[in-house]
Backbone as numpy.savetxt, mean C-alpha at the origin, in Angstrom:
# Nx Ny Nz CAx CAy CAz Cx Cy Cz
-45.32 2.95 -47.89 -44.60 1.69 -47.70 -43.14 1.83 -48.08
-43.06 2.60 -49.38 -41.83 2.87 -49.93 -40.48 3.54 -48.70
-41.40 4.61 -48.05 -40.49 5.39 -47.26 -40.16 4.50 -46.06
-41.24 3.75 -45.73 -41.06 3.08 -44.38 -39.98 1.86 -44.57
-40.00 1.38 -45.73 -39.13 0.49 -46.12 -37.60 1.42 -46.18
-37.48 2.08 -46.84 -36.24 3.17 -47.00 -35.76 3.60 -45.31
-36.89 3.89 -44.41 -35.99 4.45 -43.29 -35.85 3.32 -42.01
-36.34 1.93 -42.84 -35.84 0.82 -42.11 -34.46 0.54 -42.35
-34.17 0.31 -43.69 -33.02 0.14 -44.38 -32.00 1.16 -43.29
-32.70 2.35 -43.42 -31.53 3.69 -42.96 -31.02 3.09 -41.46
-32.17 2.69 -40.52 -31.90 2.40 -39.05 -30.91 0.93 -38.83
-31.59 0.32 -39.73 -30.45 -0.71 -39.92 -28.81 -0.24 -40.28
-28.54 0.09 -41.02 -27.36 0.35 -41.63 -26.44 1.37 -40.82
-27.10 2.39 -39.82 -26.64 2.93 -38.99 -26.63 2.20 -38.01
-27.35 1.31 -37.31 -27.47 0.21 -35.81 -26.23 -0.68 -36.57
-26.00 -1.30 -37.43 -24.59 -2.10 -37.74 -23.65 -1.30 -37.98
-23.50 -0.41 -38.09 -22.60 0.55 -38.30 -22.10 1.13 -36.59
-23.09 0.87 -35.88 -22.84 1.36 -34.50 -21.39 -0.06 -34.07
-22.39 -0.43 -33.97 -22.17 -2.00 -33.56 -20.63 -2.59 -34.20
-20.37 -1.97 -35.65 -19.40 -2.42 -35.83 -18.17 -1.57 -35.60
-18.40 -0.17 -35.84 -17.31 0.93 -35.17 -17.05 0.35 -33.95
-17.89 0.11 -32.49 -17.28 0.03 -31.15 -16.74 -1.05 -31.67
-16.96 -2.46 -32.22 -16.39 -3.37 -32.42 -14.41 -2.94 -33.17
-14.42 -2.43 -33.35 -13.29 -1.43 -34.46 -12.52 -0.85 -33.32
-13.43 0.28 -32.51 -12.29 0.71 -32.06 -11.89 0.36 -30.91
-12.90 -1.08 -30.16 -11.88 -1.71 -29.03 -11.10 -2.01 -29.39
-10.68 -2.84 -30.55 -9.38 -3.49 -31.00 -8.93 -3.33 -31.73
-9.12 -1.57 -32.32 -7.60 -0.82 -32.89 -7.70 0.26 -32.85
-8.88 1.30 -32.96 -8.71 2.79 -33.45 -7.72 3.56 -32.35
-8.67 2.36 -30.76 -8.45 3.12 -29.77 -6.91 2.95 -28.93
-6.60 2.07 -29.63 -4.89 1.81 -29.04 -4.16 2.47 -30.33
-4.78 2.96 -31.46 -3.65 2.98 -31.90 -3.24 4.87 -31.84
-4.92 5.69 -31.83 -5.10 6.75 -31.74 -4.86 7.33 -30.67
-5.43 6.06 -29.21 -5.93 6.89 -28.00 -7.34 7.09 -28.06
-7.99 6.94 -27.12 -9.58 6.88 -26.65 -10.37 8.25 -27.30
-9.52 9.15 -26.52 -10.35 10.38 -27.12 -10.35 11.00 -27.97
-8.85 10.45 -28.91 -8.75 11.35 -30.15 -9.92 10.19 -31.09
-9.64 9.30 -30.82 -10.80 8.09 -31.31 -12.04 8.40 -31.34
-12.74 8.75 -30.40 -14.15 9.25 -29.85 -14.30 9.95 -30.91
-13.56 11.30 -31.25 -13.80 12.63 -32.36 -14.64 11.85 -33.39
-14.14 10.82 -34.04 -14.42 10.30 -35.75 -15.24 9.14 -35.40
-16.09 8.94 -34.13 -16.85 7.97 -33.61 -18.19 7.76 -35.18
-18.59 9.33 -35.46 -19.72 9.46 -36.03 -19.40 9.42 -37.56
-18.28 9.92 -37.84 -17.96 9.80 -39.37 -17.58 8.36 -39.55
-17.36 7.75 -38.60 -17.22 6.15 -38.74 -18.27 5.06 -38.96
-19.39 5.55 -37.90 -20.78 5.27 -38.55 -21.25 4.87 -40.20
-20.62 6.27 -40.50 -21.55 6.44 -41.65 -20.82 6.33 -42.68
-19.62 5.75 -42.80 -19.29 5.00 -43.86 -18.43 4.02 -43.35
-18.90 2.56 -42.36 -18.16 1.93 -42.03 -18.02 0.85 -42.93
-18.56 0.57 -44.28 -18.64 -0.38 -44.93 -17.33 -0.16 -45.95
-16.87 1.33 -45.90 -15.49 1.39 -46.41 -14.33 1.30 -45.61
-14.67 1.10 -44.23 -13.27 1.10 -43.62 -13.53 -0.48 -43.02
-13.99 -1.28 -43.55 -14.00 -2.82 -43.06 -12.71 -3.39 -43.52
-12.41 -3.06 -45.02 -11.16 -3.94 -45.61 -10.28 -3.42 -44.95
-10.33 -1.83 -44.82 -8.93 -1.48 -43.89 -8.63 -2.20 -42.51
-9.61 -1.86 -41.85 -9.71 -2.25 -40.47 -9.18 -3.79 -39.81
-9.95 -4.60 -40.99 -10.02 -6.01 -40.36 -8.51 -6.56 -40.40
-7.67 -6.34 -41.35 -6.41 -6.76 -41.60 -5.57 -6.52 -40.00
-5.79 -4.94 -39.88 -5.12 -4.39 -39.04 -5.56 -4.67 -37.32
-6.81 -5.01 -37.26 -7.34 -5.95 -36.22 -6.65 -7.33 -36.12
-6.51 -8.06 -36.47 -6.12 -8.96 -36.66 -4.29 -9.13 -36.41
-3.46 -8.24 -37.16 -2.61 -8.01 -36.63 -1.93 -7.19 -34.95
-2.86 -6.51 -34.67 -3.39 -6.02 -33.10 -3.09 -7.06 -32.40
-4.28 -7.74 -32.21 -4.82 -9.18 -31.96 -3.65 -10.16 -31.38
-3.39 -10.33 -32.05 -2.21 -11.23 -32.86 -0.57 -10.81 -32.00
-0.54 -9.46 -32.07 0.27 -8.64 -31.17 0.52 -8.54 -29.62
-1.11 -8.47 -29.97 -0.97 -8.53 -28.18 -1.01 -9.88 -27.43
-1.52 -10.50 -27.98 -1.15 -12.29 -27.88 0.20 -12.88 -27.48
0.79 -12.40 -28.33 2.71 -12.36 -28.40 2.91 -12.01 -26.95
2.24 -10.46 -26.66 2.80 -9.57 -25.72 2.29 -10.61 -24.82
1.31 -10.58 -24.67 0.72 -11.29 -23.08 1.37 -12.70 -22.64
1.72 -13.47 -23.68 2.46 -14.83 -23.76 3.89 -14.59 -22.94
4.53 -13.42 -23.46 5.76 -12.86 -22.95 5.72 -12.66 -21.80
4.62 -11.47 -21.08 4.65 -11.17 -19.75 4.71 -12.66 -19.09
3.49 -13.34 -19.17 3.53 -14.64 -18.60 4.57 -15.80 -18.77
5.44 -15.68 -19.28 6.59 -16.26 -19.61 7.73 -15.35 -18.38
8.14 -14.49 -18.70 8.51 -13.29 -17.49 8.49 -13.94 -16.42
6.87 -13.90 -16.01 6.62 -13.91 -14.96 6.67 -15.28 -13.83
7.07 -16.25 -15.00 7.36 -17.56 -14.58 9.31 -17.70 -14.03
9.32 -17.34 -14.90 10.87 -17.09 -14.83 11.39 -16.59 -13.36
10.87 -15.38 -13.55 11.24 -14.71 -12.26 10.90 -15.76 -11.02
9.70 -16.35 -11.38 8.63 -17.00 -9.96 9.74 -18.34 -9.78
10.81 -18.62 -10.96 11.59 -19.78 -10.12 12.68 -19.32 -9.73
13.23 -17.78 -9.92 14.48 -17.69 -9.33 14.12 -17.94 -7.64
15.70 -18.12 -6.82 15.94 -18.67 -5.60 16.80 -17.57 -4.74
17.52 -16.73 -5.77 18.75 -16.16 -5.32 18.98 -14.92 -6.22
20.00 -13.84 -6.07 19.89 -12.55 -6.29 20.75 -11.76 -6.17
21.78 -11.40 -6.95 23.07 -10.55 -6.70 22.85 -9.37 -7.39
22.65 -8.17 -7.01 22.42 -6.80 -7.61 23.40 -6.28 -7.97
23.52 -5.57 -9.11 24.99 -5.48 -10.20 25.34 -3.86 -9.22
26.73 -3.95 -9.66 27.41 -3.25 -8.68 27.23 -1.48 -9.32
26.31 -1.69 -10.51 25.85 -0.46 -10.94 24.63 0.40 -10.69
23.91 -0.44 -9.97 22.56 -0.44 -9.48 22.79 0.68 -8.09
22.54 1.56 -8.37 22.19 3.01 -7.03 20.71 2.80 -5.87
19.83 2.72 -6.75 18.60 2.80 -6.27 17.56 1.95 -6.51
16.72 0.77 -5.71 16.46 -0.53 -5.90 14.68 0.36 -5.63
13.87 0.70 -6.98 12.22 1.27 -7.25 11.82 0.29 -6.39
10.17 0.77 -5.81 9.01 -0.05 -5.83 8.83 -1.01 -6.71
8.57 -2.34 -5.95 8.17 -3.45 -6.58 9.10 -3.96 -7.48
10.12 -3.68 -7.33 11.29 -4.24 -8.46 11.40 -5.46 -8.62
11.12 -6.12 -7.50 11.37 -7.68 -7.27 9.80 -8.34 -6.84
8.58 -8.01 -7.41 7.15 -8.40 -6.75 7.12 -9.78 -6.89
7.77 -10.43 -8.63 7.19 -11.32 -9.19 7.85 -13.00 -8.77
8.95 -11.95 -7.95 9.99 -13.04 -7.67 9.57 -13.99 -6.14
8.30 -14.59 -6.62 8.21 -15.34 -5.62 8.39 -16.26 -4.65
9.57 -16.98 -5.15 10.50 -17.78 -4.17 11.66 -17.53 -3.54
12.01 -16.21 -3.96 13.27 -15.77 -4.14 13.91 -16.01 -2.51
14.68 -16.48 -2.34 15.04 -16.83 -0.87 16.41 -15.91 -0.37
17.29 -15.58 -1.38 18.44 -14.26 -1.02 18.73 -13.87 -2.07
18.69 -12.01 -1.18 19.39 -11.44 -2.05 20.47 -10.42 -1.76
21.53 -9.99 -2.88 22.57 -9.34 -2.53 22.39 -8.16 -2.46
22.21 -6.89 -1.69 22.60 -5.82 -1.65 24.37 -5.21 -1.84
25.04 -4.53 -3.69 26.15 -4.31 -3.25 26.35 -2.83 -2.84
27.37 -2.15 -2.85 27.93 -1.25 -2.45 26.96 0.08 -2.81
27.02 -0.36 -4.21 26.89 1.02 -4.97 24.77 1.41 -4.55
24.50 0.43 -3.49 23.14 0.99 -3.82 22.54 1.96 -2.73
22.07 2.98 -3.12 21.97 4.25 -2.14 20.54 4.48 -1.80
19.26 4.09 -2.49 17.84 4.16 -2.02 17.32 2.47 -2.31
16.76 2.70 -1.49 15.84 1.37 -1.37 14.26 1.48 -0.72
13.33 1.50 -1.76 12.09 1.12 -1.52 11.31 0.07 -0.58
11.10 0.39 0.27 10.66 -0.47 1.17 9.39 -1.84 0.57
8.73 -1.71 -0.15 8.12 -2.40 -0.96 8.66 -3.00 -2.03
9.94 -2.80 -2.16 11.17 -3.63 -3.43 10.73 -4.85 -3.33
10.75 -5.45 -2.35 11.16 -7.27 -2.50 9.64 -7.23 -1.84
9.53 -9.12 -1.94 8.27 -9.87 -1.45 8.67 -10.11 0.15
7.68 -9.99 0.76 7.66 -10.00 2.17 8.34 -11.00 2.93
8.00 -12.39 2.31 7.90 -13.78 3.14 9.57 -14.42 3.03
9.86 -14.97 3.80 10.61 -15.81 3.75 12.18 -15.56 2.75
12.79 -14.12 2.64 13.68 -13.55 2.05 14.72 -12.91 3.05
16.14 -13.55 2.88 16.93 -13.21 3.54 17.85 -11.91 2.91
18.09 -10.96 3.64 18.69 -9.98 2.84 20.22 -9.98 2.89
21.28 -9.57 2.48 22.95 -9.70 2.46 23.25 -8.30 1.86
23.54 -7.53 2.95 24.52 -6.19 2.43 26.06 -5.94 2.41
26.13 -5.39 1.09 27.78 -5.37 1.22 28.23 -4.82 2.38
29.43 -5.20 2.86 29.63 -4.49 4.44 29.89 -2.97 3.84
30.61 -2.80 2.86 31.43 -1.06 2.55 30.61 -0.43 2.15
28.74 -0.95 1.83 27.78 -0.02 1.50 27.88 1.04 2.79
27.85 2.44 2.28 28.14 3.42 3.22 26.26 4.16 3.77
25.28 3.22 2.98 24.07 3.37 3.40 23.23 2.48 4.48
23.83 1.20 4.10 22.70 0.53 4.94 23.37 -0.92 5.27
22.52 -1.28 6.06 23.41 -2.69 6.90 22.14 -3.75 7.22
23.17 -4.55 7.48 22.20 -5.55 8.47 22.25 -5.96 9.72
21.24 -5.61 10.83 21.30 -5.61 11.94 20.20 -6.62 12.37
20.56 -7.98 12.78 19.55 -8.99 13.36 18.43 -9.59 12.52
19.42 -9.52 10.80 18.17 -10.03 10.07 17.09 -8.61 9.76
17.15 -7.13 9.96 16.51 -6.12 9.83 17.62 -5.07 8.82
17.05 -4.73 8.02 17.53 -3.19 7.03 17.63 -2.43 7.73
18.82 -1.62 7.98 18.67 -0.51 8.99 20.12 0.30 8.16
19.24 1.59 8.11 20.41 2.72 7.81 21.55 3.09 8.77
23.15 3.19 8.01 23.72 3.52 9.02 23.17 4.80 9.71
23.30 5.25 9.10 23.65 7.29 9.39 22.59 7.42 10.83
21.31 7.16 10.05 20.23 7.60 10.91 19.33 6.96 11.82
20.08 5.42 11.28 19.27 3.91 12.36 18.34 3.59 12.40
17.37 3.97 10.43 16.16 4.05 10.50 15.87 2.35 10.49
14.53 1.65 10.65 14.51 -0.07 10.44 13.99 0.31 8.97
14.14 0.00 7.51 13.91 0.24 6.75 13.08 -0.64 6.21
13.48 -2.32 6.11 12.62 -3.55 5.83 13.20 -4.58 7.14
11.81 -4.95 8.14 12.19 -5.52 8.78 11.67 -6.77 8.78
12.18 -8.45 9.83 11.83 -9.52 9.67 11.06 -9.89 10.77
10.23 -10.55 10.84 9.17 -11.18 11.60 9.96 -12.01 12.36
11.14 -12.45 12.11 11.81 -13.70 13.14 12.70 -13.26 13.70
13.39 -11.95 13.79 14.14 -11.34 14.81 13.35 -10.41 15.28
14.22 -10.25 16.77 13.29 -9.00 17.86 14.37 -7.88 16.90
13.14 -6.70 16.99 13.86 -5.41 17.15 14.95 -4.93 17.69
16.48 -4.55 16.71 17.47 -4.21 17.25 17.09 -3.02 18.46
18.05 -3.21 20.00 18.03 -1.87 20.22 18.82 -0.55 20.02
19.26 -1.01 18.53 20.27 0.42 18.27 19.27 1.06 17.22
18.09 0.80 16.93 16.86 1.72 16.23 16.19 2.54 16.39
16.05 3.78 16.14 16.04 5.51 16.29 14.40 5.26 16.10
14.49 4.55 14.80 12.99 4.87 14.14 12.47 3.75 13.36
11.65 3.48 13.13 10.77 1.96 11.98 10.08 2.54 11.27
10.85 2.37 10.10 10.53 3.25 8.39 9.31 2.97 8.34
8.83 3.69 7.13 7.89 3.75 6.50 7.11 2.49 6.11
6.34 1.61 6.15 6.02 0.17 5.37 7.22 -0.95 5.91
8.05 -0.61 7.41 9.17 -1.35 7.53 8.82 -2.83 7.64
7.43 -3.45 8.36 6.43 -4.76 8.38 5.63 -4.62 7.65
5.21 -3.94 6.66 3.73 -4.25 5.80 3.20 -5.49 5.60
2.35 -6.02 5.76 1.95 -7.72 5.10 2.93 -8.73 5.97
3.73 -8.91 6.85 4.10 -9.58 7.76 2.99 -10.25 8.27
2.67 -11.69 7.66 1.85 -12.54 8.61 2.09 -12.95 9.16
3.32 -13.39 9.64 3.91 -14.29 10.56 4.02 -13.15 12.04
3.79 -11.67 11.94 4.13 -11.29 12.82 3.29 -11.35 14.02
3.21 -11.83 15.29 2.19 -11.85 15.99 2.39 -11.01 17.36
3.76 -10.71 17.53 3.94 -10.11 19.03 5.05 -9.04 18.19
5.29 -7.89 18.34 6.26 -6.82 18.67 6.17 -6.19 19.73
7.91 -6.16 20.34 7.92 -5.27 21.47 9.58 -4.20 20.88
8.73 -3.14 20.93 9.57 -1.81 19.81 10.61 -1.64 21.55
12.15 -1.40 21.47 13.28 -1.05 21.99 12.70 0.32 22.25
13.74 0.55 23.71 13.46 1.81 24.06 13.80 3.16 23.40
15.03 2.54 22.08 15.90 3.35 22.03 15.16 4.19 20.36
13.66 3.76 20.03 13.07 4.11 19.39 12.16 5.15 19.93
12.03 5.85 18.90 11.35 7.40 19.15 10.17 7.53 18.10
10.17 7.29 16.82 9.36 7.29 15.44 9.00 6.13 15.12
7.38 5.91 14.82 6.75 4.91 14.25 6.34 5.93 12.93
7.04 5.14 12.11 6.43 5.71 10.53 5.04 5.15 9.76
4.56 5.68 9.00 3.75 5.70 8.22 3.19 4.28 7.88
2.06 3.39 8.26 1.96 2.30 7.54 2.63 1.12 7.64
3.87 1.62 9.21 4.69 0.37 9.37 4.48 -0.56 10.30
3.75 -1.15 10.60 2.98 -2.30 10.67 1.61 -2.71 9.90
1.24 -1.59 9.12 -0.34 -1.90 8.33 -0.55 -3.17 7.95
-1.63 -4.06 8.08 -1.70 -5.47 7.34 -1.31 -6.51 7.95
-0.46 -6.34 8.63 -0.03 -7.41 9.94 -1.45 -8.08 10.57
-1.92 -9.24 10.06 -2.94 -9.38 10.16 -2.75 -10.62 11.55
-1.86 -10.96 11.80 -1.71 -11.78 12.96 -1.67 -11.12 14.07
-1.45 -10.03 14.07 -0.74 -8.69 15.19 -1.55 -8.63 16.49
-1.07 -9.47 17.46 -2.05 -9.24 18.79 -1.85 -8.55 20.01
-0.30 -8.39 19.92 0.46 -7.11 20.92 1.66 -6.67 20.40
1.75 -5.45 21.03 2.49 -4.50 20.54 3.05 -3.44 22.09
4.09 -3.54 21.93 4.33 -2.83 23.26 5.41 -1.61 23.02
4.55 -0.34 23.22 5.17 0.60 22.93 5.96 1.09 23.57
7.53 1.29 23.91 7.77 1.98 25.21 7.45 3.75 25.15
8.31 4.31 26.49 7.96 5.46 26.37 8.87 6.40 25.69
9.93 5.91 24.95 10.51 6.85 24.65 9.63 7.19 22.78
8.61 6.54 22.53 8.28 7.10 21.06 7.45 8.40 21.88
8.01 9.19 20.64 7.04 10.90 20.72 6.34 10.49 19.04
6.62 9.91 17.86 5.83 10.12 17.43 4.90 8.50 16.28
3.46 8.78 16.21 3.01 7.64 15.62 2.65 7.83 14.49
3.11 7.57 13.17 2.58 8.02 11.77 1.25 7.61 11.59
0.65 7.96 10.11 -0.83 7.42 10.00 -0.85 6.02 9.49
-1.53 5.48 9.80 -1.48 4.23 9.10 -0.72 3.00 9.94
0.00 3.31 10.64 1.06 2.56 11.50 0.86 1.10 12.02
-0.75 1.44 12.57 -1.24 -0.48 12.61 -3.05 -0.57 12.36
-2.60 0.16 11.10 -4.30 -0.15 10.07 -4.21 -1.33 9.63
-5.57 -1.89 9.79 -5.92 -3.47 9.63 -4.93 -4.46 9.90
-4.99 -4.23 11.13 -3.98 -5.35 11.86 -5.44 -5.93 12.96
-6.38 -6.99 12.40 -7.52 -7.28 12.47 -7.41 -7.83 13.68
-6.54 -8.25 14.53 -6.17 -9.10 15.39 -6.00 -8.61 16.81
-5.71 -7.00 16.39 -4.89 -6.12 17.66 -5.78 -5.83 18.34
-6.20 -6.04 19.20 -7.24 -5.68 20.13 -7.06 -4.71 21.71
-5.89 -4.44 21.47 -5.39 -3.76 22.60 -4.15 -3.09 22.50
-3.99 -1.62 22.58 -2.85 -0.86 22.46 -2.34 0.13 23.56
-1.91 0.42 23.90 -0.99 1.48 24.83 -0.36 2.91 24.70
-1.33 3.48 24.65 -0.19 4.68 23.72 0.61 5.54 24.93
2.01 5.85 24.40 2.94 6.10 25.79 2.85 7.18 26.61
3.15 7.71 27.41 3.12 8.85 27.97 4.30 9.98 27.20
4.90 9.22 26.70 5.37 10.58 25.64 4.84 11.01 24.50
4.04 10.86 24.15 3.38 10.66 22.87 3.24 12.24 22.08
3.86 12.66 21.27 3.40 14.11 21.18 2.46 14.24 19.90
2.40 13.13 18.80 2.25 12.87 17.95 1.56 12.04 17.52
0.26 11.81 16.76 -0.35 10.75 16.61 -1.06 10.88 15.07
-1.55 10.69 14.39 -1.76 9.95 13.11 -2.95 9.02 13.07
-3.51 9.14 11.68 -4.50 7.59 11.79 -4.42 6.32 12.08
-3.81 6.19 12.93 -2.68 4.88 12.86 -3.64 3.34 12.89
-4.74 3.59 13.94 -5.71 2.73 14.05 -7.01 2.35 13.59
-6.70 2.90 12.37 -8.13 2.73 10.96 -8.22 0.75 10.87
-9.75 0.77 10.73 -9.58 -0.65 10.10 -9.18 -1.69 11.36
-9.43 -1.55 12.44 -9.12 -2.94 13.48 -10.21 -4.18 12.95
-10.48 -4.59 14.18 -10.98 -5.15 14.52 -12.93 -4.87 14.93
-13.35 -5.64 14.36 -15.26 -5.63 14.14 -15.61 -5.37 15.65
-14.72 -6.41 16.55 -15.52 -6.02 17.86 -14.64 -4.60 19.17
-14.08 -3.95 17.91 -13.36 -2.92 18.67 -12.18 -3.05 18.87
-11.35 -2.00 19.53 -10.21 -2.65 20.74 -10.27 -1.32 21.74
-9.52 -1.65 22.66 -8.86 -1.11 24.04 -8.00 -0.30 23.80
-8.06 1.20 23.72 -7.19 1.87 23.23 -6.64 2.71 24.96
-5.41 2.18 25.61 -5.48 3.15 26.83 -4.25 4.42 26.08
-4.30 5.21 27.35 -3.76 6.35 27.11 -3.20 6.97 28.15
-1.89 7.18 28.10 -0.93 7.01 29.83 -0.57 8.49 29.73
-1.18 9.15 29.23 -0.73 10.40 29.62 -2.25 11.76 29.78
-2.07 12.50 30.80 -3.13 12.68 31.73 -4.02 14.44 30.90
-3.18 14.53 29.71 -3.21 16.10 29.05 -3.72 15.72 27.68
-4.88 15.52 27.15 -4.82 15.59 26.02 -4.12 16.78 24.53
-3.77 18.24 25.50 -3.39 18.42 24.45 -2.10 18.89 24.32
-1.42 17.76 25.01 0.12 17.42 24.84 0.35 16.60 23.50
-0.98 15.63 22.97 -0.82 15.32 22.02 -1.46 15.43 20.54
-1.00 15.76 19.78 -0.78 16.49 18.22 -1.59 15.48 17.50
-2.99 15.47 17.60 -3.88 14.20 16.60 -4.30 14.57 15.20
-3.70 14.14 14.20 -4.46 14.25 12.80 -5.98 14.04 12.74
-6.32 15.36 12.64 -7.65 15.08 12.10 -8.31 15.43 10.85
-9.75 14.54 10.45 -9.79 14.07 9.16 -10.86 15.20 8.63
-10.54 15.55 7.73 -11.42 17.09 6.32 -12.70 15.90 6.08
-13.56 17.24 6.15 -15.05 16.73 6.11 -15.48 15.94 4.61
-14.57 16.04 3.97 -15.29 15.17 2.87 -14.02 13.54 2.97
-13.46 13.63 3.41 -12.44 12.15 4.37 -13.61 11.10 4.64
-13.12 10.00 3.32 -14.63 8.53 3.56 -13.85 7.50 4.50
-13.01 8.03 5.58 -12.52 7.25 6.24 -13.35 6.89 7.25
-12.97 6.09 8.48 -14.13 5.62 9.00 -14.24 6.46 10.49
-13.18 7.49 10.79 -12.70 8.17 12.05 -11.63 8.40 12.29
-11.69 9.25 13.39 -10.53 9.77 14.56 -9.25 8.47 14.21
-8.19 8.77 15.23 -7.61 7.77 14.56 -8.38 5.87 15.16
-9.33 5.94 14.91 -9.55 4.87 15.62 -10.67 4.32 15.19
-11.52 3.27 15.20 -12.70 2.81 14.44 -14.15 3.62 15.35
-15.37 3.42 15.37 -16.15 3.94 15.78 -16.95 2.85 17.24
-15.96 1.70 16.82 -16.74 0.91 18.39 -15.73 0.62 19.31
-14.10 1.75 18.98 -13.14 1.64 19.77 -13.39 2.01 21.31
-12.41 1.59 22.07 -12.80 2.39 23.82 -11.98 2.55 24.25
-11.97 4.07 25.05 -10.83 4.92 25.40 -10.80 4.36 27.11
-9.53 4.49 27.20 -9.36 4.04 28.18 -8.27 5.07 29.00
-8.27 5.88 30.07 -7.00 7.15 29.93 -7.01 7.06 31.98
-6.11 8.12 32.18 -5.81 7.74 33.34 -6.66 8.28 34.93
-6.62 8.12 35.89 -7.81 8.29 36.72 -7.68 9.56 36.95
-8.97 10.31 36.94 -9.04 11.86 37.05 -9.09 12.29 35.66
-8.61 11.80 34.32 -8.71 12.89 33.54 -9.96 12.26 32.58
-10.82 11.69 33.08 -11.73 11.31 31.72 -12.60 12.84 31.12
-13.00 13.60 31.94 -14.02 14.80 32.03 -12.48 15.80 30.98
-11.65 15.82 31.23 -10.61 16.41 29.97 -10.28 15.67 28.86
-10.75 14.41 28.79 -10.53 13.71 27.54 -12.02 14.06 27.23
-12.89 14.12 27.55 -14.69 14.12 27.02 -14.81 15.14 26.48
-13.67 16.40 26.69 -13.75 18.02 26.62 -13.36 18.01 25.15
-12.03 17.06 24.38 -10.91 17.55 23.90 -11.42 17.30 22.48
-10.85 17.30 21.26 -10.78 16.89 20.19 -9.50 16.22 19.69
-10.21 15.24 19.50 -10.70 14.62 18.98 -11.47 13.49 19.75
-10.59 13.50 21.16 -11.24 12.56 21.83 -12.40 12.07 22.18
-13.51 13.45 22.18 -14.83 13.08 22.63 -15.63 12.72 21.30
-15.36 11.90 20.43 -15.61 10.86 19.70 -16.02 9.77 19.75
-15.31 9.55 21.06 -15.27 7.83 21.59 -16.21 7.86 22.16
-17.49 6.77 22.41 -18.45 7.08 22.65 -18.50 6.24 24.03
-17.49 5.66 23.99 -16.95 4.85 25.58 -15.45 5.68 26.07
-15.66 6.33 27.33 -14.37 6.36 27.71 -14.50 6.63 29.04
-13.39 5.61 29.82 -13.63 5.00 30.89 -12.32 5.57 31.62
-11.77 5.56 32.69 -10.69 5.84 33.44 -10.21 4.41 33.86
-8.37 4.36 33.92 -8.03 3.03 34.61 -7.03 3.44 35.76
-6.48 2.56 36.81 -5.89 2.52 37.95 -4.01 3.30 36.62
């Protein structure tokens, strides 16, 4: 009875001892040590946690207490920012990071001055933000309500309520991301490059008219644009990318105006890739020009499509 009583006592005193270490080092060992240097003294903590209670609890408490402050602050921040309206960037400012401006949710203009030489296409909030560049910035301008580099005429951040300049080479990287308002683009001839992701998310997106002078389509270019149900890809096309991950549930119409599949350069995806396909969903339908379906059925990536039809 004696022992059984003794190695109850023991299981107890180690089970609260469990119980009170994790209690310990969510809310201090492990912020103040780090997780894994924490973990090491998990077991020597056990077993004499009834001496590190007086230490501990003070210093919990001040933690606590700390981060309270902190979190009050962010959310204070974050209010602040959410009523600015307007935005003049100090003339010391070079390079405007990712997300610099996320929180600033009303923000309706802002100043681009001279001195700023990179700009993140994901800097500012999407909606309803007018941009103003210094004219003597020797990087970038404004053309029709659109960001566009001098030098190279890339569209860098563009707007849903102007058409596409036609003095644009190329449409950056993320240049429409999250554009809901966008529902029709028709890309200028005088464009050649669809970048990476620049239309992704455009969830209104129901046409898109490519001309023929693009040779190339990045990946990502009009992923989950849920709406698009029909695309064109040009007869110049040398280049193509995942561009059409993520449509639409009941498919789309993918035609294809040029008669050689392997004129064009398709990313394809490494066998352990949890993507969902080719660049295109799996209930997409090829659509290519009369005479060449039996060379699209041949090719790779093409004979994927488990519909592919010839058009006039």
């Amino acid at each position: 009875m004696n022992d059984f009583l003794f190695a109850l006592i023991i299981a107890a005193y180690i089970t609260s001892g469990i119980f009170i270490v994790l209690w310990m080092e969510e809310n201090y060992f492990d912020a103040k040590y780090g997780r894994e240097s924490s973990k090491k003294w998990s077991v020597w903590r056990v077993l004499i946690w009834p001496f590190l209670l007086p230490f501990a609890c003070p210093k919990i408490r001040k933690a606590k207490k700390q981060k309270a402050e902190e979190t009050r602050q962010w959310w204070a921040e974050k209010e602040r920012k959410g009523r600015i309206e307007s935005v003049e960037i100090p003339d010391t400012v070079t390079k405007i990071e990712k997300y610099a401006y996320q929180d600033y949710d009303n923000l309706k203009h802002l100043f681009i001055p001279a001195s700023v030489r990179k700009i993140d296409p994901e800097a500012f909030p999407c909606e309803n933000l007018v941009l103003e560049v210094a004219p003597d910035n020797p990087t970038y301008e404004m053309r029709s309500g659109h960001l566009v580099t001098k030098k190279d005429n890339v569209l860098v951040i563009g707007t849903p309520k102007e058409p596409i300049p036609n003095t644009v080479a190329e449409i950056g990287e993320l240049a429409f991301i999250c554009s809901d308002e966008l529902e029709e683009v028709i890309i200028p001839d005088s464009v050649k490059k669809i970048g990476d992701d620049a239309f992704c998310a455009c969830a209104n997106l129901t046409k898109v008219v490519i001309p023929n002078s693009v040779i190339e389509i990045g990946s990502g270019a009009f992923d989950e644009c849920t709406s698009l149900t029909e695309v064109h890809l040009p007869v110049s096309l040398r280049k193509l990318g995942l561009a059409f991950d993520e449509g639409p549930y009941e498919g789309r119409d993918i035609y294809v105006h040029f008669t050689d599949p392997a004129q064009c350069q398709v990313e394809m995806l490494n066998d352990d890739d949890e993507s969902t396909g080719w660049p295109a969903n799996w209930n997409d339908r090829l659509f290519v020009p009369k005479g060449s379906c039996q060379a699209f059925e041949k090719a790779e990536p093409w004979c994927g499509f488990e519909t592919i039809q010839e058009f006039e």
